[in-house]
N, C-alpha and C positions, 0 to 999 in steps of 0.2 A: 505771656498768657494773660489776656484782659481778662477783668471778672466781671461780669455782668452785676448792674445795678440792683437785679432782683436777686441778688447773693450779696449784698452790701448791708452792714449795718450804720447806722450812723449814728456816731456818740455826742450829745451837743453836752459841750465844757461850758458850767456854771463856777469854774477858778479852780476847781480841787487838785492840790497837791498829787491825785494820783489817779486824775483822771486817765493819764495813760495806759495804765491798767489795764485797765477793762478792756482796753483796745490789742491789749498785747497778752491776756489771757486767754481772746478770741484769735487770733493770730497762731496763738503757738495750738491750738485744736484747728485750724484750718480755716478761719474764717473772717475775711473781709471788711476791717470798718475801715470808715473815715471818722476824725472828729471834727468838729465844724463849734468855733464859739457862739455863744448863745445869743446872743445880736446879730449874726449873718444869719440862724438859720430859720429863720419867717418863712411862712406858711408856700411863698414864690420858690423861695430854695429847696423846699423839702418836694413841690411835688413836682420842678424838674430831674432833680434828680434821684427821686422814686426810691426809697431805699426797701429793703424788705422791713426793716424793723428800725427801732430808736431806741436810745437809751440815755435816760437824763440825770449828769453826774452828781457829787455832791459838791458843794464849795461851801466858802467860810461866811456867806453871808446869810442873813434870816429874813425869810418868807414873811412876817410881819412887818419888816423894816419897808419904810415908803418908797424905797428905793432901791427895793430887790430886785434881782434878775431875774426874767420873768420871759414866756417863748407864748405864741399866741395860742389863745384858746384852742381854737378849731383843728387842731394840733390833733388832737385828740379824737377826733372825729373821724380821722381819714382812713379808717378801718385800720392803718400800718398798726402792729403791736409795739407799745410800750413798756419801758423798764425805767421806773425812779430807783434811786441810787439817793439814800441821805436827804440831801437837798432837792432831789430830786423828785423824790416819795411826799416832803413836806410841800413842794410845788405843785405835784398834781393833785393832791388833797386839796389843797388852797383852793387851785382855781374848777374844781370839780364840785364844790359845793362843801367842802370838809372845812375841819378847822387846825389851825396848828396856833401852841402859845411856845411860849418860852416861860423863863423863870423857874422850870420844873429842874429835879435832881440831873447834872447831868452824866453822861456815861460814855466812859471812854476808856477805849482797851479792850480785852478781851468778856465776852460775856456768854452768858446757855440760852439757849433758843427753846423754847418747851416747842412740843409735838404739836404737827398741826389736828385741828383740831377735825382734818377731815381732808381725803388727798388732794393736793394741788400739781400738777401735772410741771409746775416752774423749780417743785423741789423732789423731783423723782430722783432715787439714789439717793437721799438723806435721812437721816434720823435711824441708823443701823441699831445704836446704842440708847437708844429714849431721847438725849437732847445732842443739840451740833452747837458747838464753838463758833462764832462768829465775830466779826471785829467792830467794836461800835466807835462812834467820834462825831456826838452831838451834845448839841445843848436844848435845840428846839425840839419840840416832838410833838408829834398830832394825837389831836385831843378828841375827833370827830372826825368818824369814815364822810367820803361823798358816798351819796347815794347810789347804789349799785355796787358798792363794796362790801368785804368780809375780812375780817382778820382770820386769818389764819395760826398764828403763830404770834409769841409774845417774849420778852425778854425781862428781868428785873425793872428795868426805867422807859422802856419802850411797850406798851399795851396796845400797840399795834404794829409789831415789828416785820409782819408778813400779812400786806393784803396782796387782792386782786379780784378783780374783775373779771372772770376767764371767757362771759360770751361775748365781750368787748375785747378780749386780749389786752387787759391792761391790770398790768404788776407793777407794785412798788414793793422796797424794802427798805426800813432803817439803818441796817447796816453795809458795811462795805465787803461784798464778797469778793471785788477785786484784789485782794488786799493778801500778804503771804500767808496771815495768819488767820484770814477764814477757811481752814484744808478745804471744805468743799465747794468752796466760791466757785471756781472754773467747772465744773459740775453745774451749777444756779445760771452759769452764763451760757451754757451750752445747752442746758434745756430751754435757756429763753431764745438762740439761737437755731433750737427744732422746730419749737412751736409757730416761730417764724417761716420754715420752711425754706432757710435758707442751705445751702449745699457745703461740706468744709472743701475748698476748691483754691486757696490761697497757700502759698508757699513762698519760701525763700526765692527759689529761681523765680517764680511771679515777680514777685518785687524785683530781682534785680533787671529785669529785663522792660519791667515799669521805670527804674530810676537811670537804666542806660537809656533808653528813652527820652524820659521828659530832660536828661543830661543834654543830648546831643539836642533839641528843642531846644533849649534854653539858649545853649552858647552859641547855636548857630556855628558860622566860620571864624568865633571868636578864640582867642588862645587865652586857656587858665593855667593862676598860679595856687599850687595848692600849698598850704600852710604845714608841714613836715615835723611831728613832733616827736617823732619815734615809736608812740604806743601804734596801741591799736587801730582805735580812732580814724587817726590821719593817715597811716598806712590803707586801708581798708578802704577810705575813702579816695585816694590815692589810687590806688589798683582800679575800683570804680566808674572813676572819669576816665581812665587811660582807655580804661576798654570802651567809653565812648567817643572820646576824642583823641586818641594815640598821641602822636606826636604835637598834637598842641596843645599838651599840658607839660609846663615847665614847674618842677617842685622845687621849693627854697627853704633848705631847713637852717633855722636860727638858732645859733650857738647861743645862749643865753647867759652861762656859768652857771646856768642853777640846774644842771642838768645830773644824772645817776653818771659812778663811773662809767667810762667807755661809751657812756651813750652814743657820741659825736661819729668817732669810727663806725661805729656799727652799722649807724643809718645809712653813710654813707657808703658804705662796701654793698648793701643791702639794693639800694637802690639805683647806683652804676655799675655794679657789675652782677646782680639775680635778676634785678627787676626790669633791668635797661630803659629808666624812664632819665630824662635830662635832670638835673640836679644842682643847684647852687648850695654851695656851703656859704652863712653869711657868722662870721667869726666875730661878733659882738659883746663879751663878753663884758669888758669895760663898761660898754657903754651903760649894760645895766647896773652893774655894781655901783657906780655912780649914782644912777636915777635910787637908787634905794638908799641911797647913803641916809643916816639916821633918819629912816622912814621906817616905823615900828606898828603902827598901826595895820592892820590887818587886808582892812579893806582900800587901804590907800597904797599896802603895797599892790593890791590886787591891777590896780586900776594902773598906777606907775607900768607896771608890765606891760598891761595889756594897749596902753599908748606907748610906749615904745617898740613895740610888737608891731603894730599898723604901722608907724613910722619909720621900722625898717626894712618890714615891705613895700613901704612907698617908696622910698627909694631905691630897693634892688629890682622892683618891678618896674624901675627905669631901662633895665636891661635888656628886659625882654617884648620883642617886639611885636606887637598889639598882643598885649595884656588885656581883656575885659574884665577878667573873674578872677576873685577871690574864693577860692577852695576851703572849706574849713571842715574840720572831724566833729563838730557840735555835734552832741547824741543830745537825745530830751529831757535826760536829767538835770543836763547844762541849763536847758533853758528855764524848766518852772523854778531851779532854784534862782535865776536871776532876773526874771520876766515875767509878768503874766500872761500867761498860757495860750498861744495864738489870739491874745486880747480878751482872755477871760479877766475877772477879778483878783486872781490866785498870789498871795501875798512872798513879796522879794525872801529869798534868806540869804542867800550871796551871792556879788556879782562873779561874773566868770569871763575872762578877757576874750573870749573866744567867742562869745555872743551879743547879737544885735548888730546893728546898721556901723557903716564905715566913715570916714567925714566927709562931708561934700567936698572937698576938696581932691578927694580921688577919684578916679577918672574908674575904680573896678565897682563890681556888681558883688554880690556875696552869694556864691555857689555851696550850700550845705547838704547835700545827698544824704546825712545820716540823721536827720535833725529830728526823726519820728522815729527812731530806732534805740533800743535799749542794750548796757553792753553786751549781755549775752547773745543779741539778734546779732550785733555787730559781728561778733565771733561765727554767728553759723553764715552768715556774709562771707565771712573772707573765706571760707571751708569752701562757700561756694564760690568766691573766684581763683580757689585755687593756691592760697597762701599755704604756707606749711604753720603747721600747728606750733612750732617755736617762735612764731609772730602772732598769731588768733591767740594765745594760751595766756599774753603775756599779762602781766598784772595790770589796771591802770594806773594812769600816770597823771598827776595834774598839770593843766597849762602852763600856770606860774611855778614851776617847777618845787625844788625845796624853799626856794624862799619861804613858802606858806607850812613851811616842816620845821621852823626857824619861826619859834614866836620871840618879837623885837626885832631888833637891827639885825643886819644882815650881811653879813663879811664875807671878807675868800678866806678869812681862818677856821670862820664858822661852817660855811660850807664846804670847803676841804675835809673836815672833820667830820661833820654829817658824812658827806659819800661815805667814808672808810666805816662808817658803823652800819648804813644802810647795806652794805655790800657785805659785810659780815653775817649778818642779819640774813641775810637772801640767801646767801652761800647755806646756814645753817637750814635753814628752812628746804633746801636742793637735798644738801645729806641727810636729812631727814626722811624724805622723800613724801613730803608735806605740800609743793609747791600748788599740783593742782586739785588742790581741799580748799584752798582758802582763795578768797576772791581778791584783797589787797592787803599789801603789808609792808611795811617800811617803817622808819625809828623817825624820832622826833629830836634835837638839841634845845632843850630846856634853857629858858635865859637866867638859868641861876645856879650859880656852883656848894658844892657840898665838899665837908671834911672828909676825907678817909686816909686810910691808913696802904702805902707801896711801899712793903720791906718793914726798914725802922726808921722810914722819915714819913711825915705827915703830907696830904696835900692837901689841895683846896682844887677842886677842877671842875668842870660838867660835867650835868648828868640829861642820862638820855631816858628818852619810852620809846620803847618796841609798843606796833600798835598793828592787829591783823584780826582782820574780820572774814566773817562767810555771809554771803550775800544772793538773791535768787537777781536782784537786779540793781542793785547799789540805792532804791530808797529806803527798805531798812536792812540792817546786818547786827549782827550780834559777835560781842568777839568770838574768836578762836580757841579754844580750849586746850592750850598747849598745855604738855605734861608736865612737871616741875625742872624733871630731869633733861628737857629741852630747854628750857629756858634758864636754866644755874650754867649751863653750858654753853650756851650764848652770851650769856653774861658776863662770864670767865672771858672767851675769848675779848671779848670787846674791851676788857678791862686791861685785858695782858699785852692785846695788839694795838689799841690804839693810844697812842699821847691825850693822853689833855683829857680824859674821860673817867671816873671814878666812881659812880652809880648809875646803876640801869635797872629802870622799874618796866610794866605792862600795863599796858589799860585795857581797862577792861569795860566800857563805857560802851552802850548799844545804842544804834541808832535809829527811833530817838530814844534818848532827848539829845543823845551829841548827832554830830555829823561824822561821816567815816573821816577827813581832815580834822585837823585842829583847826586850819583856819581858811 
């Protein structure tokens, strides 16, 4: 089902960490964006492609700086309604005749929205209780409406935290309603998606019949190999391609060693004999154990992987005969944490082996169908092609397997040992009947042993963290609130069942300021 462009929103990315948001709390009420970075979308872009409305993100750079990202004026003119967002709000003040300084108190986190001071048709359904929660994360803040603006609304550090222009159709805000913890953000995006007069007309089957689509487009009569890591991800996106190019997609799933028990079997029974797609098993296990041999740093295990990964699909994609594509499960959290954001500003936090360009020296393309998709989209994906909920359900999984669950070096003693705790761990989590409350979970082997006491002799052994969070989309999560009497019991067993283990702690660390990995 195409969606007409006068149902399109369009989100122009100024770097922000979550500018995807916005994009996917419009989506999950039914509504059509693209995002387009703030360099491509000049004044030629926007009016072929006509959207009903705009909405300009926040990112980390400041509207004073001589070298801010900046979208042309007249922008603003072309009757489409607008929606500033943070940086967004401080941009169209800038260039509308306002002023924005820095230097002021800044505020970030959670903050009260005082009532508007008179209704605004962009905050209908708000303020039940006197003031709303919303999520602030600036530093700059405007100091001076443009002309033809009103505040509305204010917050402790923001004294203009809600204008607008409503016979021009143009809104900004200082805060991020995109955001989990403003409750009635998706509310704020849907009334600025009424006012637009756009229709909620987008759906899951939409998209997928979008991305069988531009799939069979892209490859042509080209044959892909899709990268097989077990989860979600690459299954999903695996089922995906098949159903646009069936038989000429060959899957290669790579035994790594850093893999959960049983992983290897599973894939493999999963996908020659339920899914009937062709399948290599490529049994490497060595090869990585070696590339990691005393490689302890984090980010250079990352990278060790992720060039061994290319390098031994280059070579089993010797096998298959015209190969063009390279298939991968990238979702978009993958990417703003290692890229900026379709060539926004948006600042690295780690790389991910699984994204970006391949070496010129291979001869494939990079096929990524899920690469705008968050995991939960992912899951109502595969519902919608039909996967059984024992594959859509399943936790994820990182690319560099446990390695990155193993902070320092990284052994087959070490990760022999991990599995058997993670597996405990998960099993407990099963009997519990916990599994699907929590978004991911799995133990950590600590590179440092502690005394305790087996029987009447003393040890010296590893200790482990149990680490399990809830999450609406894996950019923040807060841990899991396990009972005491779950986790003494976990702990027990881990201590009773496995060699070489003798404390087991929880973390209880939200993110942020951690990440849901250690590393």
């Amino acid at each position: 089902m195409a969606v007409s462009s006068s149902d399109t929103i369009l989100v122009v990315d100024f770097g922000s960490q979550v500018t995807q948001l916005i994009a996917r709390r419009l989506r999950e009420a039914g509504y059509h964006c693209l995002i387009s970075p703030f360099h491509q979308a000049d004044s030629r872009f926007i009016d072929n492609m006509a959207p009903a409305a705009i909405i300009l993100s926040g990112g980390p750079a400041s509207v004073t700086g001589s070298n801010s990202p900046r979208i042309s004026d007249d922008l603003y003119a072309k009757g489409v309604p607008v929606l500033g967002i943070c940086y967004g709000q401080q941009l169209m003040m800038a260039q509308l005749g306002g002023a924005v300084e820095g230097g002021h108190d800044a505020e970030f986190g959670r903050a009260d929205l005082s009532h508007p001071v008179e209704p605004l048709d962009l905050l209908d359904g708000w303020f039940g209780k006197g003031t709303e929660q919303v999520w602030m994360s600036h530093g700059d803040r405007v100091t001076r409406l443009a002309p033809g603006f009103r505040a509305y609304c204010s917050s402790p550090n923001a004294p203009f935290a809600v204008v607008a222009d409503p016979a021009r159709k143009l809104y900004a805000v200082q805060f991020h309603p995109e955001v989990h913890h403003t409750p009635q953000g998706p509310r704020l995006l849907t009334n600025f998606a009424s006012i637009a007069g756009c229709r909620p007309t987008w759906t899951m089957k939409a998209y997928r019949d979008t991305a069988v689509d531009g799939i069979r487009s892209k490859v042509g009569n080209g044959h892909v190999i899709c990268g097989l890591s077990g989860g979600v991800d690459s299954t999903v996106a695996a089922k995906l391609i098949h159903e646009a190019v069936g038989d000429r997609l060959t899957c290669i799933f790579v035994d790594t060693g850093l893999l959960r028990r049983s992983e290897t079997s599973g894939v493999v029974q999963a996908f020659r004999d339920h899914f009937n797609v062709p399948l290599i098993l490529a049994e490497e296990q060595s090869l990585f154990l070696k590339g990691l041999a005393g490689v302890s740093d984090p980010e250079t295990k990352r990278k060790v992987i992720g060039r061994l990964f290319v390098e031994v699909f280059e070579r089993y994609a010797k096998s298959v005969d015209h190969a063009q594509f390279l298939a991968q499960g990238t979702l978009y959290p993958d990417v703003i944490e290692s890229v900026s954001a379709l060539g926004g500003p948006s600042e690295t936090i780690k790389s991910h082996h699984n994204v970006g360009g391949l070496p010129e020296r291979m001869n494939l393309k990079l096929l990524e169908p899920l690469r705008d998709l968050f995991k939960d989209e992912v899951r109502v994906l595969g519902r919608e092609l039909g996967l059984p909920d024992s594959v859509v359900g399943r936790h994820p999984f990182p690319g560099p397997g446990l390695a990155i669950r193993i902070p320092g070096e990284v052994t087959r003693e070490k990760l022999d040992t991990l599995r058997e705790i993670d597996a405990v761990f998960i099993d407990q989590i099963r009997r519990f009947g916990l599994y699907d409350e929590i978004w991911q979970a799995f133990a950590v082997l600590l590179p440092v042993r502690t005394v305790g006491v087996m029987g009447d002799s003393r040890s010296y052994d590893y200790s482990c963290t149990l680490r399990a969070v809830t999450s609406v989309d894996g950019m923040t999560a807060d841990s899991y609130p396990f009972t005491h009497d779950f986790l003494t019991q976990t702990a027990n067993r881990i201590i009773n069942e496995i060699r070489g283990v003798n404390r087991v702690t929880y973390d209880v660390t939200s993110k942020p300021p951690g990440t849901i990995e250690w590393e």
